[in-house]
C-alpha positions as CSV (number, residue, x, y, z in Angstrom):
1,X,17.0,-0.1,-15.3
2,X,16.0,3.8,-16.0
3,X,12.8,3.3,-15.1
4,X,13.6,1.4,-11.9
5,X,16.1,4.5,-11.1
6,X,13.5,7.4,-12.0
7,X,11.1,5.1,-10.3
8,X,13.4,5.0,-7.0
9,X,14.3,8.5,-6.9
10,X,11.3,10.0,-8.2
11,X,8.3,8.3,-8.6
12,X,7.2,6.6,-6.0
13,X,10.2,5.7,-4.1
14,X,10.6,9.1,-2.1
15,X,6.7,8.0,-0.8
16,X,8.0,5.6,1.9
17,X,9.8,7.4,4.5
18,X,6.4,8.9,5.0
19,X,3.8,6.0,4.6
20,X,6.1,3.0,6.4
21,X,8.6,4.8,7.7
22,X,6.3,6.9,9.7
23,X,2.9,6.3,9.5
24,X,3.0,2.8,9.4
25,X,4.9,1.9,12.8
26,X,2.7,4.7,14.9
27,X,-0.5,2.8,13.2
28,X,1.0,-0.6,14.8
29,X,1.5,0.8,17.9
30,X,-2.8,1.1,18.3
31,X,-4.0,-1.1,16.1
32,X,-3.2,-4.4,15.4
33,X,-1.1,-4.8,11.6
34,X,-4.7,-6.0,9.9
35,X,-6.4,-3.1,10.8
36,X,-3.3,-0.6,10.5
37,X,-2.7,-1.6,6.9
38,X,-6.6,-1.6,6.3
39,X,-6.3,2.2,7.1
40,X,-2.7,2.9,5.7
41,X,-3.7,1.6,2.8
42,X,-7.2,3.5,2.2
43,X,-5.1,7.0,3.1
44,X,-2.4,5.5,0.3
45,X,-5.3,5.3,-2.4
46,X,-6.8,8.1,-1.6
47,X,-3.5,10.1,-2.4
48,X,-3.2,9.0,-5.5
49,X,-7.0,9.4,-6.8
50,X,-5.8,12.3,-8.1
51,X,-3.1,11.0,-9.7
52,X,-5.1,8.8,-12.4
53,X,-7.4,11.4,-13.2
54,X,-4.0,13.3,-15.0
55,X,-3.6,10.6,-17.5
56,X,-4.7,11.5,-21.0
57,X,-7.7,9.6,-21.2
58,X,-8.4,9.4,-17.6
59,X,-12.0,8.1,-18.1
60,X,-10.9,5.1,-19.9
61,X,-13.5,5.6,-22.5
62,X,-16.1,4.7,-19.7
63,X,-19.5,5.7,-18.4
64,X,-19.7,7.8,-15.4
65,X,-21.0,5.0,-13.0
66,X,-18.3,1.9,-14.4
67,X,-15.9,4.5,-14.0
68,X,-16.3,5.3,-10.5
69,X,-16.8,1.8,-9.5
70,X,-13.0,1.0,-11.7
71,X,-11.7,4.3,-9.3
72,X,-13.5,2.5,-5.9
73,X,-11.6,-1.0,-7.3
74,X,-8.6,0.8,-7.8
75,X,-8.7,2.3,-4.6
76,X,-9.2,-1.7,-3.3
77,X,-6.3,-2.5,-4.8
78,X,-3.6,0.1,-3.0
79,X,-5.3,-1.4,0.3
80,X,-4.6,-5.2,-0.8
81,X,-1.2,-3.6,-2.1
82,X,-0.6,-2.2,1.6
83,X,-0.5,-5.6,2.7
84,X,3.0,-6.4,1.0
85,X,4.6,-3.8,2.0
86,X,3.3,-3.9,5.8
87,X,4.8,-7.5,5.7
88,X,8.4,-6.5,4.3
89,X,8.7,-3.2,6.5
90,X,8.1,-5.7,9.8
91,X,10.3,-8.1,8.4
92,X,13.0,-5.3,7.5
93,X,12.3,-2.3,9.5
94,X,13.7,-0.8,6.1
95,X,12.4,2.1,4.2
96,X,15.2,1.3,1.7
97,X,13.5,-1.9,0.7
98,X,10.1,-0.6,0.5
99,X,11.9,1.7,-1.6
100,X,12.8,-0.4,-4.2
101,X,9.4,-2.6,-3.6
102,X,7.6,0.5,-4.7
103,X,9.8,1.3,-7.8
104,X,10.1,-2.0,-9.2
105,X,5.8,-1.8,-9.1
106,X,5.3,1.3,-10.4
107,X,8.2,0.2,-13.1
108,X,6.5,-3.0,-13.6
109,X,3.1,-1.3,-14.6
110,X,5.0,1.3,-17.0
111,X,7.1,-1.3,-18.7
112,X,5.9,-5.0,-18.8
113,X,2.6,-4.7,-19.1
114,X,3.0,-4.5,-22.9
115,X,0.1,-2.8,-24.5
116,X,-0.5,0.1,-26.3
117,X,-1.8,2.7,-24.7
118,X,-5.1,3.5,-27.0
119,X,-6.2,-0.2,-25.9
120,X,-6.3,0.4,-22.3
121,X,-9.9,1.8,-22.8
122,X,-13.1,0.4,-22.1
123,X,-13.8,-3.4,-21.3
124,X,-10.1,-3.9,-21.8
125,X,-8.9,-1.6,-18.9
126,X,-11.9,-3.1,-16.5
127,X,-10.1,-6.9,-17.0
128,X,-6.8,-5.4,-16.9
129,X,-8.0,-3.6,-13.7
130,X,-10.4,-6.7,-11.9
131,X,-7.1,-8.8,-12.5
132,X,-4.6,-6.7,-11.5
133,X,-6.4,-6.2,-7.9
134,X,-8.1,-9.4,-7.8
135,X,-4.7,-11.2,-7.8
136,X,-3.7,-8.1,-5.2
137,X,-5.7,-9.3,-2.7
138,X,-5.5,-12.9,-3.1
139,X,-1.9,-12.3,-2.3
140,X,-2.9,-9.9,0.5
141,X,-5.2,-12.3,1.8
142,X,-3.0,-14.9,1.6
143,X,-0.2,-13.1,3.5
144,X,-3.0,-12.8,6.5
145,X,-3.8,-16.4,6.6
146,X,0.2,-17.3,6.1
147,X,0.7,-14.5,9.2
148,X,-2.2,-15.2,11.4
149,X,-2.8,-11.4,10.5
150,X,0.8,-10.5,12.3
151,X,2.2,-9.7,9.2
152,X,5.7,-10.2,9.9
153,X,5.5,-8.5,13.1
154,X,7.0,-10.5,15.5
155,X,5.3,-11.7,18.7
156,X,7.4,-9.8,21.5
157,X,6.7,-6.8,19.4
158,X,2.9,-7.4,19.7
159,X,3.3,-8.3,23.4
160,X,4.7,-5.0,23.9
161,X,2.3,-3.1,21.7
162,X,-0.1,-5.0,23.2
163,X,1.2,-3.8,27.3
164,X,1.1,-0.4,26.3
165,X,-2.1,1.5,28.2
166,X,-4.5,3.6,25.4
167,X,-3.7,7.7,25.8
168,X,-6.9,9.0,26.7
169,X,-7.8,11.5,24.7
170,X,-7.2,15.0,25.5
171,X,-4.0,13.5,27.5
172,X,-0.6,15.3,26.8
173,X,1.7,12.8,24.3
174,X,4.4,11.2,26.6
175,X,7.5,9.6,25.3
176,X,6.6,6.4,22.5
177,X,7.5,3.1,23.9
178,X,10.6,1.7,22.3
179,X,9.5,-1.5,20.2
180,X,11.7,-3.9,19.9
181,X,13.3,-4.8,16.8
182,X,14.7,-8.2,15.2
């Protein structure tokens, strides 16, 4: 439960106001949820790249090339990742939830997976790694099919989305449309 707390208030948590609180529904309101999360979720890797070249053996005890092919899977895996929380903020419209979603990962990573940490190295961290995001996007792709790619967004919210004219570009910003909720 510490690490769930620290994870909440610290690490992690304090991410989603930004990425599904507001990034998340302006992406939706252009694109349709598949192809929002497909780019909300590339952005979300890319800002934390950085982040797993701070750990103390941030190569993994790994060549150059399997290395940056493990950061380009990684990278695959916070896109199939996006997918779960894409579906729970249109089910919820709450940033609270994604929240906790987000701590309870990043808590589950640091506490159950139960190795020590001079054996995530090598050939060890690649299967740890390919089945870690492999079963990522199985879920991810399974939420698609389950959704038919709505991803909890509801119908009379695509409708509307879906109504709204494209701003040409250049055009002064006008007021959002109000999507409706619930």
């Amino acid at each position: 439960m510490p690490l769930l707390v620290f994870c909440l208030l610290l690490n992690g948590g304090p991410e989603e106001p930004g990425w599904r609180g507001f990034a998340l529904p302006r992406l939706q309101e252009r694109f349709s949820p598949v192809k929002a999360t497909l780019v909300l979720g590339g952005l979300w890797g890319l800002w934390h790249l950085p982040l797993l070249r701070v750990e103390d053996n941030a190569g993994h005890d790994l060549a150059t090339v399997p290395l940056i092919a493990m950061l380009l899977w990684t990278l695959a895996g916070f896109v199939a990742y996006a997918f779960t929380y894409t579906y729970v903020w249109n089910r919820t419209r709450s940033v609270v939830i994604c929240m906790v979603l987000h701590a309870a990962y990043n808590t589950s990573l640091g506490a159950l997976i139960l190795r020590p940490e001079d054996e995530l190295v090598g050939g060890a961290y690649v299967k740890l790694s390919l089945i870690l995001t492999g079963l990522l996007w199985v879920a991810a792709i399974g939420l698609i099919i389950a959704t038919r790619g709505r991803l909890g967004l509801g119908a009379d919210t695509a409708t509307v989305r879906a109504s709204v004219p494209p701003r040409r570009p250049g055009a002064p910003a006008g007021p959002r449309p109000r999507v409706p909720t619930g």
